[in-house]
C-alpha positions as CSV (number, residue, x, y, z in Angstrom):
1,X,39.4,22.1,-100.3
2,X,38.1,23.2,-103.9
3,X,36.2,26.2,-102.0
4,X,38.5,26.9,-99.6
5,X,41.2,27.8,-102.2
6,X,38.6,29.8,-104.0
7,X,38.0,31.4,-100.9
8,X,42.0,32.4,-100.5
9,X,42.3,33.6,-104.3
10,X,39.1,35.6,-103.9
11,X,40.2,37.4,-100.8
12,X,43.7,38.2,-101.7
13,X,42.0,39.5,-105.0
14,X,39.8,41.9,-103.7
15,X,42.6,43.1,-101.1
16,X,45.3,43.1,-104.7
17,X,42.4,45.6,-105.9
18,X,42.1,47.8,-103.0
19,X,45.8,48.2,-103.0
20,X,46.3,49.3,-106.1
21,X,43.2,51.0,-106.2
22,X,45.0,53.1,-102.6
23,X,47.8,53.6,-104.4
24,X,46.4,55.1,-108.4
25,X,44.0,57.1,-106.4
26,X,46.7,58.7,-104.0
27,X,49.0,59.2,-107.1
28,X,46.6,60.8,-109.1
29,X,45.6,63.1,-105.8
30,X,49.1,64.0,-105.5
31,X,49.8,65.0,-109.1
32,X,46.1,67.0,-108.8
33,X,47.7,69.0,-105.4
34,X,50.9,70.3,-107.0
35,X,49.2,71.7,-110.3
36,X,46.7,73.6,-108.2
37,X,49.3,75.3,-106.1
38,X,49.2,79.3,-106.9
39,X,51.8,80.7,-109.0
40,X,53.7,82.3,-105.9
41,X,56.9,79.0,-105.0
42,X,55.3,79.5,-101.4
43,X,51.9,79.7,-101.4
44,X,50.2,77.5,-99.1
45,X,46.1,75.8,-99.9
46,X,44.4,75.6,-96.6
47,X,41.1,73.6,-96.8
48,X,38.7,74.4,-94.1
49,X,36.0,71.7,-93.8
50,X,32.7,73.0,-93.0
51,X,29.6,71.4,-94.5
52,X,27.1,74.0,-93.3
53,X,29.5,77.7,-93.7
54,X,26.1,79.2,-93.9
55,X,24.3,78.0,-90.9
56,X,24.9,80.9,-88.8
57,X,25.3,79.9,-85.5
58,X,28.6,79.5,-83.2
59,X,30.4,76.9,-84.9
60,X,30.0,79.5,-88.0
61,X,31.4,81.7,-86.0
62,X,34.9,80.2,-85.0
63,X,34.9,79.0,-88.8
64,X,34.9,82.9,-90.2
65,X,37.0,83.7,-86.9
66,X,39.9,81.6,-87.7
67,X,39.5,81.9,-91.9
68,X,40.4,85.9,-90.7
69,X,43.4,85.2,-88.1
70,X,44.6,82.6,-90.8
71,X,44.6,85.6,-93.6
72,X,45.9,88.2,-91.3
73,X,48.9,85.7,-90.2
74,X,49.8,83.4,-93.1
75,X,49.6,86.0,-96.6
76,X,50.7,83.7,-98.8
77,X,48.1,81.1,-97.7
78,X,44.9,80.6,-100.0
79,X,41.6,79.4,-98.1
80,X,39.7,76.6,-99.7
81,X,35.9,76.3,-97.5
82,X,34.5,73.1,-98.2
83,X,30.9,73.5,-97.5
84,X,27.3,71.7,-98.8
85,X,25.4,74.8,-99.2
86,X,25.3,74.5,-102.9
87,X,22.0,76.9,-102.9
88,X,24.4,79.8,-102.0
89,X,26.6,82.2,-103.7
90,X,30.1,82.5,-102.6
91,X,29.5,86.8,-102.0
92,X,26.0,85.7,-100.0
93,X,27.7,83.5,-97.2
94,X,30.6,85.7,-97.1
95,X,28.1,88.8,-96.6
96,X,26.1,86.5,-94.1
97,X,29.1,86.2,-92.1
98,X,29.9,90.2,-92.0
99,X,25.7,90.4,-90.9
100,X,25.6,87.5,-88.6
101,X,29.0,87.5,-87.0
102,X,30.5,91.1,-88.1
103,X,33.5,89.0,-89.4
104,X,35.0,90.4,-92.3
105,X,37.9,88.1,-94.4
106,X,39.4,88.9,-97.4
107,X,37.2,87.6,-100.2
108,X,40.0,87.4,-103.4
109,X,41.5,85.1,-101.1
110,X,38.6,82.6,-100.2
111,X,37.8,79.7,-102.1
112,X,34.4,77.8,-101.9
113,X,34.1,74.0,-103.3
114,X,30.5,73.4,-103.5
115,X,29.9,69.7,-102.2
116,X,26.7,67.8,-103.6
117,X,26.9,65.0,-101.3
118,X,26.3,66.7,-97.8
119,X,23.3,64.7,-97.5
120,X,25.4,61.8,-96.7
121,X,26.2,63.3,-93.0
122,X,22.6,64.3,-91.9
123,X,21.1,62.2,-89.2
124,X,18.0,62.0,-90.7
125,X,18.8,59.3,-93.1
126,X,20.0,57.1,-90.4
127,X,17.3,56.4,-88.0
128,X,19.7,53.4,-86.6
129,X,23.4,53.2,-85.9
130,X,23.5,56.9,-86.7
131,X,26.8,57.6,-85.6
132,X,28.3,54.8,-87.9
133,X,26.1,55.9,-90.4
134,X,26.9,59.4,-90.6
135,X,31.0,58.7,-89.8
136,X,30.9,56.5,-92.8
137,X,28.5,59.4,-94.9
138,X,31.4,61.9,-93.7
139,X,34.0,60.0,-95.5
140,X,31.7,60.1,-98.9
141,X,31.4,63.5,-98.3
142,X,35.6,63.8,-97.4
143,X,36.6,61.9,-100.5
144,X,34.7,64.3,-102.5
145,X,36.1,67.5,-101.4
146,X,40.0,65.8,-101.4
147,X,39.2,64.7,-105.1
148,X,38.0,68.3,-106.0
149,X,40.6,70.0,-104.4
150,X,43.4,68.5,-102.2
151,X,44.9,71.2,-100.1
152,X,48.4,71.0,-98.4
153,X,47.2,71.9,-95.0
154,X,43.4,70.5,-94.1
155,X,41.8,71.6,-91.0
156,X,38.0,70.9,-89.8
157,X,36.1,72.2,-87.8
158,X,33.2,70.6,-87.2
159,X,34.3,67.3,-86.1
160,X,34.1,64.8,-88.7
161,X,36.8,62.9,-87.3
162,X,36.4,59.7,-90.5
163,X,37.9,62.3,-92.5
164,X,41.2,62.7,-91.1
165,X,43.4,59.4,-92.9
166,X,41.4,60.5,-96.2
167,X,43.6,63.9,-96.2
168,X,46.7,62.5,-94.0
169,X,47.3,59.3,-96.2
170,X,45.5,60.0,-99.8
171,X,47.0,63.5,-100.2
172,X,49.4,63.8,-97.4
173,X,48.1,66.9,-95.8
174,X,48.7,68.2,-92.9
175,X,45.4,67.3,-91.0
176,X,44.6,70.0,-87.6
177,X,40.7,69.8,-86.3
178,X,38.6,72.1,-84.1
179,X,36.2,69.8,-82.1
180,X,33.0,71.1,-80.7
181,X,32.2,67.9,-78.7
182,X,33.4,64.3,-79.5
183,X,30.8,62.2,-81.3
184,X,31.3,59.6,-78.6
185,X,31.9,59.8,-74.5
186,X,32.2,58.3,-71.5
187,X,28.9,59.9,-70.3
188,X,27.2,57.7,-73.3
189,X,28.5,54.5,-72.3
190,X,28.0,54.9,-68.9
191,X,24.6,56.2,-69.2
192,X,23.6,52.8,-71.5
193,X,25.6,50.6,-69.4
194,X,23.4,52.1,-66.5
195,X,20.6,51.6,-69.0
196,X,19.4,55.3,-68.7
197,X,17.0,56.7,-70.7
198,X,17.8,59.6,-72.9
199,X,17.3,61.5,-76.3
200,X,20.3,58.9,-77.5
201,X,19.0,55.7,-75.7
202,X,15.5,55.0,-76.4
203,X,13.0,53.5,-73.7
204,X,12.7,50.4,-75.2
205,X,16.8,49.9,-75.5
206,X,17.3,50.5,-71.6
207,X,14.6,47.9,-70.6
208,X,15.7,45.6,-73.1
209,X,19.0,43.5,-71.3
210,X,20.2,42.6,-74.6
211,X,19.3,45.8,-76.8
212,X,21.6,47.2,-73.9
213,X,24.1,44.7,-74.6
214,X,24.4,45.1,-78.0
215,X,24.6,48.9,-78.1
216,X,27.3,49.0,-75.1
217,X,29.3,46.7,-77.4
218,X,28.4,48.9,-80.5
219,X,29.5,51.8,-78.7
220,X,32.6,50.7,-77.7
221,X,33.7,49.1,-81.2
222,X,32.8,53.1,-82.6
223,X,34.6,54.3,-79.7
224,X,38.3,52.0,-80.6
225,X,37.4,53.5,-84.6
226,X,37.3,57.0,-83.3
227,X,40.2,56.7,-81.3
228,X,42.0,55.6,-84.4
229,X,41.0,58.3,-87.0
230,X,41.5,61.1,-84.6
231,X,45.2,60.5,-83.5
232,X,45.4,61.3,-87.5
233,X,45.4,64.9,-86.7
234,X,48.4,66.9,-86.1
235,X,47.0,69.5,-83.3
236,X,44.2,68.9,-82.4
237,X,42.0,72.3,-80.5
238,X,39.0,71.4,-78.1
239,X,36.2,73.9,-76.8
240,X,36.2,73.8,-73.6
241,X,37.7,71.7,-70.5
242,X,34.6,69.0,-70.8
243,X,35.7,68.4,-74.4
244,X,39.6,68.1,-73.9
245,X,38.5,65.6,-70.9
246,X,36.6,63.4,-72.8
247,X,39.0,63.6,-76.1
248,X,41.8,63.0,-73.6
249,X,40.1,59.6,-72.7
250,X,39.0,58.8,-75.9
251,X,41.8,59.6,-78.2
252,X,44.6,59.6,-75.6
253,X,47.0,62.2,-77.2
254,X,48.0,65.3,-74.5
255,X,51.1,67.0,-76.3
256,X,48.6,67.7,-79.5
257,X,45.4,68.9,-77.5
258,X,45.1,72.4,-76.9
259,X,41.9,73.7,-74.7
260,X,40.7,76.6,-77.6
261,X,37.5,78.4,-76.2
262,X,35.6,79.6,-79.1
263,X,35.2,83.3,-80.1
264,X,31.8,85.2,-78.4
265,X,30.4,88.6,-79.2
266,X,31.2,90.2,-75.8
267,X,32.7,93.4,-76.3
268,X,28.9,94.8,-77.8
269,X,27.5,92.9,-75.6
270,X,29.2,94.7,-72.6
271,X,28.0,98.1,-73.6
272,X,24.7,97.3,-73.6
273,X,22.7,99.1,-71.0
274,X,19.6,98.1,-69.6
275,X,15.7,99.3,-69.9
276,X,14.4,97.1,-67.6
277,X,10.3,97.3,-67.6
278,X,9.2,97.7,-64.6
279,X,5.8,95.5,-64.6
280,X,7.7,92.7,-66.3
281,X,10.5,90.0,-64.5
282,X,11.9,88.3,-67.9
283,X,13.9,84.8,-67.8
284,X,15.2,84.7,-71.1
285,X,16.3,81.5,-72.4
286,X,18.5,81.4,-75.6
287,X,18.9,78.2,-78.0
288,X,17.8,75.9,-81.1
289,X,15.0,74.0,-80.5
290,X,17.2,70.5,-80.2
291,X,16.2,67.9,-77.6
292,X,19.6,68.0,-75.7
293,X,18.7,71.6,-75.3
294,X,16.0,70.0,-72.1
295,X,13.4,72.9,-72.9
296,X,10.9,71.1,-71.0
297,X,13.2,71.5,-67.9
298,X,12.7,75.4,-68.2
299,X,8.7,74.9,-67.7
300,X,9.4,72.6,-64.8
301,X,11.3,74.5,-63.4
302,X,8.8,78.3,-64.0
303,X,6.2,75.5,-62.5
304,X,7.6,74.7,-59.1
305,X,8.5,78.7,-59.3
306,X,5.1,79.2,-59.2
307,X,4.2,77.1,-56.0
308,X,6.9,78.8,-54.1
309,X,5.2,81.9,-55.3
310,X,1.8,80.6,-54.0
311,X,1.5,83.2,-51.3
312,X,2.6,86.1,-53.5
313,X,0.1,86.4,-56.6
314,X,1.4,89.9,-57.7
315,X,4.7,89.0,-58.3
316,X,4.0,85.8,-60.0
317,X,2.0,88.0,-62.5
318,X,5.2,89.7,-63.1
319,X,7.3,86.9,-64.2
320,X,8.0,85.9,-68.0
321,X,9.6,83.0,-69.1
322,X,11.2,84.5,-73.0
323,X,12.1,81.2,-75.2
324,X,14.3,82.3,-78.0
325,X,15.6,79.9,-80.2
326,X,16.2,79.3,-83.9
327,X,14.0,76.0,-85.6
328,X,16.3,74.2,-88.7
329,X,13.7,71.8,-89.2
330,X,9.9,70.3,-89.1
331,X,11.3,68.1,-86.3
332,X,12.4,71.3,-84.7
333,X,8.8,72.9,-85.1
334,X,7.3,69.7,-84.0
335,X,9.2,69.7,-80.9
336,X,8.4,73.7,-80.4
337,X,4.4,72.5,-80.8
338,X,4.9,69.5,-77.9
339,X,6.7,72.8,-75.5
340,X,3.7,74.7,-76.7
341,X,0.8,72.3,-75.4
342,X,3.1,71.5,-72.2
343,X,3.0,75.1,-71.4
344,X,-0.5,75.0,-71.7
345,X,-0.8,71.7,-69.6
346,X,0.9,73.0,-66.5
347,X,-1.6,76.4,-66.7
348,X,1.8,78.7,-67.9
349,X,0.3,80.1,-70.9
350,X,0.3,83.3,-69.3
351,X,3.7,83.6,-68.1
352,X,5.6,81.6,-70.9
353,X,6.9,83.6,-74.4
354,X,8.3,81.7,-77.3
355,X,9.8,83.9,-79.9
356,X,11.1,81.9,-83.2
357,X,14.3,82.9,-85.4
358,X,13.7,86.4,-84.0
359,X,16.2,88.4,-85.5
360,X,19.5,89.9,-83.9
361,X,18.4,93.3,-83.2
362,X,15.1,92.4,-81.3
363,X,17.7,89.5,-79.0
364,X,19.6,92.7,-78.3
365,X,16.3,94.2,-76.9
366,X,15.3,91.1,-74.8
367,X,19.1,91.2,-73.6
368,X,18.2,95.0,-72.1
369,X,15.1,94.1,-71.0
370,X,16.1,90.4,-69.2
371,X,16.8,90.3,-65.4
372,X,17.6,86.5,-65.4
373,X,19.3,84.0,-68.0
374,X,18.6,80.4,-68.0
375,X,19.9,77.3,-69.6
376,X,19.1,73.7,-68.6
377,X,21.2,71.4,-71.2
378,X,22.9,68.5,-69.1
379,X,26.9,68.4,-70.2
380,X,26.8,71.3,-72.4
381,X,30.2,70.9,-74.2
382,X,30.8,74.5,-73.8
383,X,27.7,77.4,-73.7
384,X,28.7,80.5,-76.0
385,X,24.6,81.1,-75.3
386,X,25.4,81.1,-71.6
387,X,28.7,83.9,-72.2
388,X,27.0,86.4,-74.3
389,X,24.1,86.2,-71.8
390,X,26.7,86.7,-68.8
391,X,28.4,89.7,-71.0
392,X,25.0,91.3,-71.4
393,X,24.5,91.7,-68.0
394,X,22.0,88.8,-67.3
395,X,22.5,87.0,-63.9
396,X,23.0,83.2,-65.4
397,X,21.3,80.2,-63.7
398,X,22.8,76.9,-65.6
399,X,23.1,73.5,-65.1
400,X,25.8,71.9,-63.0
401,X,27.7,70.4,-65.6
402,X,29.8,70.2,-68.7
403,X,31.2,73.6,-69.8
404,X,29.1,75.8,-67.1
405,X,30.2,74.1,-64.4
406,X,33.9,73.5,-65.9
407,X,34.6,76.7,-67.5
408,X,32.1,79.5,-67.2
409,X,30.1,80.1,-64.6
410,X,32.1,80.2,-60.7
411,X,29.8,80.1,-57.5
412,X,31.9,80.7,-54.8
413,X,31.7,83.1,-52.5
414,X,33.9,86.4,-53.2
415,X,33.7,85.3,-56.9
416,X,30.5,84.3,-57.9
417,X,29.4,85.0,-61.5
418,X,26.5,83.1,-61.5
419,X,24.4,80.2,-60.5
420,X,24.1,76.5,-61.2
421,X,21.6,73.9,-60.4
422,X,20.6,70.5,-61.6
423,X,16.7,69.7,-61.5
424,X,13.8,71.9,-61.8
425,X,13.4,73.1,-58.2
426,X,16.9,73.9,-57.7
427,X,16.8,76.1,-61.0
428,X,13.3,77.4,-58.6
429,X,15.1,78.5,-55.7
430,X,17.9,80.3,-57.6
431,X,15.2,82.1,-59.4
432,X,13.5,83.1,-56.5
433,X,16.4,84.1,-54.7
434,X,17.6,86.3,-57.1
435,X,14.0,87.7,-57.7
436,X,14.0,88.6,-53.6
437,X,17.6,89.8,-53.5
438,X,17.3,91.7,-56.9
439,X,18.7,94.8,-55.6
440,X,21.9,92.8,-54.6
441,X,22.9,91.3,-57.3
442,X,25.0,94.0,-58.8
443,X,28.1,92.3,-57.8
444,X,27.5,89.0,-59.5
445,X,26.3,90.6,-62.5
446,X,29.8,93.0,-62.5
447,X,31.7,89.7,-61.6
448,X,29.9,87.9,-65.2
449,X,30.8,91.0,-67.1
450,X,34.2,91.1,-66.1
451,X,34.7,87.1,-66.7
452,X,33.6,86.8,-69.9
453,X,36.7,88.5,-71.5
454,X,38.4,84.8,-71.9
455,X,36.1,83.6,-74.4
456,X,36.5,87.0,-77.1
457,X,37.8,86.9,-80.1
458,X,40.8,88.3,-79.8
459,X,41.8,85.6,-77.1
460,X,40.1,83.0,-79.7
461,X,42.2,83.9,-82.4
462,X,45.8,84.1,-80.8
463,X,45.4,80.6,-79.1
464,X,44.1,79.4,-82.2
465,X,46.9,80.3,-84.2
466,X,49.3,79.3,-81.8
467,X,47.8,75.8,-82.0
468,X,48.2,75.5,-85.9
469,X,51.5,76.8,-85.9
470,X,53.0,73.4,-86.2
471,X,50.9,72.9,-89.5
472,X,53.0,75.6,-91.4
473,X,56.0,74.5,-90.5
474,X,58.1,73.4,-93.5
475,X,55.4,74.5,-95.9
């Protein structure tokens, strides 16, 4: 009885201290927001959450993209980035943003808090339960950009969903997000409950009954958690039409999800004309070196184009496979090494390029020079790789799924823009057949061009200011 009451008085202790604990620490946060409010009665602090700002690649982009429709719209407004990249200066990632993206915002009116716990959120340090481990890492890293600066208005956009009630209930910000993809789906569940291997299920989970067992329950637990932390958002914007299903399902909130493609380079892109060498067929391939990506599929697949070639020697000769892709890591180079030998395995060496963290400029060549695009990543959430290679002129073959299938590329007849397939001798034949019918594939390539004008930045940055209207409102 003794140990039970001890028990009781320790448990309601420890919840007495997290109470009051809430409640100094969202005091304290609120008295911190209105002193750092700008002299003018009605300006506005917008923090923009984006760990990596300096990363360069097409989450970067809609970050710099909506910091400039954000400026151009709301004057009185004053841009706070959150980011981790604490080994930059402020004018160096806003100057890599003019290079990379030619995005120009108005620096007197961009703030940069400097986080020095990012390392919190990379996957690295969780080689189990990553997805709890880095939701719970993106909180740490959340409660250190709200105690540094808590804005009025707090938007992220790369998906760290744990950090919503930190802003909403600590420091009663308006909370919008921008997801990319959400860090669960169905597709996950249902590929462990079918015990399917996959870069996220290891071999030795889907032969194991239990291990299977145990992560299906795992998953769905997460799943409940990131249903709950995402309806703390205000409006929330989604990539593409695979995204807004999936967050539909998982978070259950249609009158605050708006579909908001991301901005793509297509307008430069479209001008480009083409120098194609006539001794040389290029498939050009664009993305990181990240296993999702399915690389190895794109070998597969330039190895069963070369048995239906068998009979024709010369024009095998002809063909190039281009790999361009960007490496953030040694388990990025590791993986490029393992493509490398496989290459040389299936007797491609000859016919197989791979050109690392090339820069812009030289892409622009292989995008004059390219016949055929190729991507092979199963549920892609949306494919800005895919657009720009559409907009310069490339006939696409994709896979037949995600954002591809949903949103981009159209295969039916009278419309076609493109071409989809799902294993490695489908993506064969589609090769092939646009190899053979070369000279007819004008239309297509005229029907990409034309379809692409959906996904620029112009388009990008009216929806997306249409969705965070609601955040302004009575600020």
């Amino acid at each position: 009885m003794f140990l039970f009451l001890f028990l009781l008085w320790l448990l309601l202790s420890l919840v007495l201290v997290a109470v009051l604990s809430f409640l100094f620490l969202r005091q304290w946060l609120l008295g911190r927001k209105n002193k750092l409010h700008t002299s003018s009665e009605n300006g506005i602090n917008v923090g923009i959450f984006h760990p990596y700002c300096n990363a360069g690649g097409g989450g970067e982009r809609v970050l710099w993209c909506a910091v400039r429709a954000l400026q151009e719209k709301y004057q009185n407004a004053r841009m706070v980035i959150y980011t981790g990249d604490i080994d930059a200066s402020p004018n160096s990632i806003l100057q890599k943003a003019k290079n990379v993206f030619n995005i120009a915002v108005d620096s007197d009116n961009v703030k940069f808090v400097f986080l020095k716990q990012r390392h919190w959120i990379e996957a690295k340090n969780y080689p189990h339960f990553t997805l709890l481990g880095q939701s719970i890492g993106s909180m740490v890293v959340g409660l250190e950009a709200l105690c540094r600066f808590p804005p009025d208005i707090y938007i992220d956009t790369m998906g760290y969903a744990f950090t919503y009630p930190l802003f909403r209930y600590l420091a009663q910000s308006k909370v919008g997000c921008y997801v990319h993809y959400p860090v669960i789906s169905t597709d996950m569940l249902k590929r462990v409950q079918q015990r399917q291997m996959s870069h996220n299920n290891k071999k030795y989970v889907a032969r194991n009954p239990f291990l299977t067992w145990t992560k299906l329950a795992y998953y769905r637990l997460f799943s409940r958690m990131y249903k709950w932390v995402g309806c703390c958002a205000e409006t929330i914007m989604v990539n593409s039409s695979w995204t807004e299903n999936h967050i539909l399902q998982l978070w259950d909130v249609p009158f605050k999800t708006h579909r908001v493609y991301p901005p793509c380079e297509v307008s430069h892109l479209k001008s480009l004309q083409h120098t194609e060498k006539g001794d040389e067929f290029i498939i050009l391939s664009v993305g990181q070196f990240r296993p999702e990506k399915d690389h190895p599929l794109q070998l597969q697949a330039i190895y069963e184009l070369r048995t239906l070639l068998a009979q024709d020697e010369a024009l095998w000769n002809q063909i190039k496979l281009v790999i361009v892709g960007s490496c953030r890591n040694e388990d990025d180079y590791e993986r490029l090494k393992n493509m490398q030998d496989l290459t040389k395995h299936l007797s491609l060496e000859n016919n197989v390029q791979f050109s690392v963290n090339v820069p812009y400029e030289d892409l622009l060549k292989l995008y004059q020079t390219a016949h055929i695009g190729i991507h092979t990543m199963w549920n892609e959430h949306f494919g800005i790789g895919i657009v720009e290679s559409m907009a310069a002129g490339l006939i696409m073959v994709a896979h037949k799924s995600g954002g591809p299938l949903l949103d981009i590329v159209e295969t039916s007849a009278g419309s076609q823009n493109g071409f989809l397939a799902t294993d490695a001798v489908e993506y064969a034949e589609n090769i092939l057949n646009i190899i053979v019918n070369n000279s007819e594939m004008n239309g297509i390539r005229n029907a990409a061009r034309a379809s692409v004008e959906r996904f620029s930045e112009q388009e990008f940055e009216k929806n997306f200011l249409r969705a965070v209207s609601t955040l302004f409102t009575n600020n």
